[in-house]
Backbone as ProteinMPNN parsed JSONL, in Angstrom:
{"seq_chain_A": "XXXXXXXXXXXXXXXXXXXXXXXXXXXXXXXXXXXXXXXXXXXXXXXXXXXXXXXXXXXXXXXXXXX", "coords_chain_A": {"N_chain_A": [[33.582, -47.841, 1.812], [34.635, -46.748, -0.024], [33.877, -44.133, -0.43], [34.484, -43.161, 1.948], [37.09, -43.988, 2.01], [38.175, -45.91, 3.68], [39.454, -48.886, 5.673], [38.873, -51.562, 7.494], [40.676, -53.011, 10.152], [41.497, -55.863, 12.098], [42.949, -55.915, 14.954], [45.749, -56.803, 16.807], [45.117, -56.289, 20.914], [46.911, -54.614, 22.281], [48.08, -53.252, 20.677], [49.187, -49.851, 19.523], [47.876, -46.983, 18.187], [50.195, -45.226, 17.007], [51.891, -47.674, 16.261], [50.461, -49.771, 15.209], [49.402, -47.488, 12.201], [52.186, -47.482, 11.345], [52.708, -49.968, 10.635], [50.684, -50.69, 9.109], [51.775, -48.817, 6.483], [54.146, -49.545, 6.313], [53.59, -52.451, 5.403], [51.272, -52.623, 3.378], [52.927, -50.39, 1.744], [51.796, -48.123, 1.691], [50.271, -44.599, 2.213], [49.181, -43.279, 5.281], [46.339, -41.807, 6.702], [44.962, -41.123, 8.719], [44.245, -42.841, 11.979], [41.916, -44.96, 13.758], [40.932, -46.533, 16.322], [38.915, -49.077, 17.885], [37.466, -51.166, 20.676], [35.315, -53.763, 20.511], [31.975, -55.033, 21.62], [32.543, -57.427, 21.781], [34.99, -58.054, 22.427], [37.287, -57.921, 20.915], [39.443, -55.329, 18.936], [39.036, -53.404, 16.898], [40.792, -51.653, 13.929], [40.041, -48.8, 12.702], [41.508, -47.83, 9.533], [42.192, -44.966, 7.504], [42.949, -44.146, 4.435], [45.133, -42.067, 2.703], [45.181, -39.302, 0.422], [46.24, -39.822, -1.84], [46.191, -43.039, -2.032], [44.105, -45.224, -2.26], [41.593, -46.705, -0.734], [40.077, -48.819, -1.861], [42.264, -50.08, -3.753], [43.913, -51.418, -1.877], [42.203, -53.244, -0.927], [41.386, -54.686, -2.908], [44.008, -55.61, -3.56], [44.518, -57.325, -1.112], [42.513, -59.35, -1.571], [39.954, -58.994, -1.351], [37.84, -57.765, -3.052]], "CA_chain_A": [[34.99, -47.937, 1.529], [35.196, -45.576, -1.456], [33.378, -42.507, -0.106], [35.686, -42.727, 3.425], [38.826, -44.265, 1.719], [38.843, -46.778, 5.231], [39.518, -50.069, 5.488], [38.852, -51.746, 9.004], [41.612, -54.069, 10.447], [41.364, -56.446, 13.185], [44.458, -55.822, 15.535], [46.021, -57.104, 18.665], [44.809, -55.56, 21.727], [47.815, -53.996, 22.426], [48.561, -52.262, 19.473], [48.852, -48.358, 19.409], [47.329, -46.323, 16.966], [51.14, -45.419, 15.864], [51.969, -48.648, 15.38], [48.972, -49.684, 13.925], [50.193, -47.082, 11.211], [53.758, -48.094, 10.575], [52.785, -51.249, 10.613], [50.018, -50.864, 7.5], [52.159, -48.426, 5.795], [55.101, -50.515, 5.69], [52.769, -53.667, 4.374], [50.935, -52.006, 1.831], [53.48, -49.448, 0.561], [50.884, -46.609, 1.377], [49.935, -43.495, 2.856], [48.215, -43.794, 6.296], [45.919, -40.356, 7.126], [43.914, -41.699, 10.022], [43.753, -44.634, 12.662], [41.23, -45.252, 15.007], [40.486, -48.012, 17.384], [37.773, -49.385, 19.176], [36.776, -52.449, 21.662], [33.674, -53.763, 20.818], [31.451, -56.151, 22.164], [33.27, -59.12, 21.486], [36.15, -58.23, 22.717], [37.826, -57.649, 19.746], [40.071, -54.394, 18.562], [39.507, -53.441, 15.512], [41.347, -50.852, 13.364], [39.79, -47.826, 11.384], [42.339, -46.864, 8.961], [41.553, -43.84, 6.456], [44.204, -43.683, 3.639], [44.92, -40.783, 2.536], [44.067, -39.461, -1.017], [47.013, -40.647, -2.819], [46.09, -44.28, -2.034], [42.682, -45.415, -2.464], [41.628, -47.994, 0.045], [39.762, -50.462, -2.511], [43.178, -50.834, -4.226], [44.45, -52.193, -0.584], [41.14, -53.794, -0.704], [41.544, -55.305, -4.221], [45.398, -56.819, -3.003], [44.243, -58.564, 0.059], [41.618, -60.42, -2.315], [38.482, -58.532, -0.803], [37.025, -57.348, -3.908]], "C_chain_A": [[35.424, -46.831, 0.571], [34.864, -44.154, -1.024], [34.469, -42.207, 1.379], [36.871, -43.275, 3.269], [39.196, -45.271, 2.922], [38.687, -47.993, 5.193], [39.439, -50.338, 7.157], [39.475, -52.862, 9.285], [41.388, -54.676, 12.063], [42.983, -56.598, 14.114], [44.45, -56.536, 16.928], [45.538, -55.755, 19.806], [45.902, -54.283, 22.057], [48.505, -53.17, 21.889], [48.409, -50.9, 19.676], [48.339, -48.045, 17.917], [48.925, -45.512, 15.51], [51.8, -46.653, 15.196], [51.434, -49.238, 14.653], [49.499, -49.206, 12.499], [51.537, -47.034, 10.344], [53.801, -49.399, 10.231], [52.017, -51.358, 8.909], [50.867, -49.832, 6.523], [53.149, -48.725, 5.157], [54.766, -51.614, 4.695], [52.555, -53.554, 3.607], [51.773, -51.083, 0.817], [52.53, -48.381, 0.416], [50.637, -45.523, 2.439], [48.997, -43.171, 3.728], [47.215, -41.85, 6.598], [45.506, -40.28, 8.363], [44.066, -42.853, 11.114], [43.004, -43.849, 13.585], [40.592, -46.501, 15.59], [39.329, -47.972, 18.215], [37.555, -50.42, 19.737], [35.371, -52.862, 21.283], [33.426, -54.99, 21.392], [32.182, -57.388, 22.646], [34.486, -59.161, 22.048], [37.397, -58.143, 22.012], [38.365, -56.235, 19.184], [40.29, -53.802, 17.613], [40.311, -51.601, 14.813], [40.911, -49.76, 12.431], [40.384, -47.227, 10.848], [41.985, -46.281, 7.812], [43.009, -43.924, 5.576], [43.923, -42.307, 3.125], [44.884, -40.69, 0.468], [44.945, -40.343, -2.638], [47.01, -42.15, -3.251], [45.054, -44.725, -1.829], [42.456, -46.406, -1.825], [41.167, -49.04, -0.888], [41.006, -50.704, -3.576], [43.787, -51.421, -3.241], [43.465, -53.385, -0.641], [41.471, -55.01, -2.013], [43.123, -56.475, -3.728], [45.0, -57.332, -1.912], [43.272, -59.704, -0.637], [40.046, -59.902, -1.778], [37.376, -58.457, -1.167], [37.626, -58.178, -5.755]], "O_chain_A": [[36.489, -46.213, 0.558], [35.569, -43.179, -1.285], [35.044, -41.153, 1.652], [37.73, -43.179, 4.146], [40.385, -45.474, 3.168], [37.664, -48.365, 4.619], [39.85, -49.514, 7.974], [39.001, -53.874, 8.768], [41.149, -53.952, 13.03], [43.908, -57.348, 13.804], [43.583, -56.752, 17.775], [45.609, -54.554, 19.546], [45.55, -53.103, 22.037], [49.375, -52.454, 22.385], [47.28, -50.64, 20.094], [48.41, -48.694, 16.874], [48.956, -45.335, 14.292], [52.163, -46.741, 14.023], [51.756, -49.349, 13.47], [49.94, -50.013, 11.68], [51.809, -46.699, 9.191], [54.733, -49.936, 9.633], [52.5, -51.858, 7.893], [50.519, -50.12, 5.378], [53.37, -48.489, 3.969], [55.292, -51.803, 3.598], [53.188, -54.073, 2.688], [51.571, -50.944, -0.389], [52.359, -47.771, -0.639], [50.901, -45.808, 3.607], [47.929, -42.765, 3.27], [47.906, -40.831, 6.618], [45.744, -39.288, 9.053], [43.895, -43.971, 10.628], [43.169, -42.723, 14.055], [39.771, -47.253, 15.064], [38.909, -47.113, 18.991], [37.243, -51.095, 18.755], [34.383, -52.295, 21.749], [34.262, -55.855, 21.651], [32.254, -58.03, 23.694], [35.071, -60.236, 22.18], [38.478, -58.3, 22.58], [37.33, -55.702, 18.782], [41.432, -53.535, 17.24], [40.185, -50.56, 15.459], [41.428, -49.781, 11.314], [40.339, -46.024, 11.104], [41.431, -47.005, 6.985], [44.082, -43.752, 6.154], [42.887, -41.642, 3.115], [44.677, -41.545, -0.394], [44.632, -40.946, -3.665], [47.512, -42.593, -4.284], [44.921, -44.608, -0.611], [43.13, -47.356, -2.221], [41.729, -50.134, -0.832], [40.761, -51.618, -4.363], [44.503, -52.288, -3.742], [43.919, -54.504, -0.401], [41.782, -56.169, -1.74], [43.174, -57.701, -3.628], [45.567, -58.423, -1.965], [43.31, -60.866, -0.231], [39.079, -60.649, -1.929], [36.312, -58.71, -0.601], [36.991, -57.928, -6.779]]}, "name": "protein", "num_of_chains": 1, "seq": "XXXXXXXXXXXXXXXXXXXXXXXXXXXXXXXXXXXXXXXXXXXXXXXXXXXXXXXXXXXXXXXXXXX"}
């Protein structure tokens, strides 16, 4: 989390990678650099978002209750 700034979100299938990003940048109030998506196994969609340097993912991490 700290060395790649990324937090990984579990999304609807359907989601784009820009919405994806307007969607967490609106929520958190932060600065998106990255998304990427993948399918895995399970069937499941999850979200690799990279913030960018101004916004440190374990303070996203810290407000959801993570850490």
């Amino acid at each position: 989390m700290e060395s790649q700034n990324t937090l990984i979100f579990e999304v609807d299938k359907k989601s784009t990678k820009e919405a994806i990003k307007h969607a967490i940048e609106q929520f958190f109030n932060a600065k998106v650099a990255q998304v990427r998506t993948r399918i895995g196994p399970d069937a499941k969609k999850r979200a690799y978002v990279r913030f960018s340097n101004e916004t440190p993912a374990i303070d996203i991490a810290t407000r959801l209750g993570l850490i």
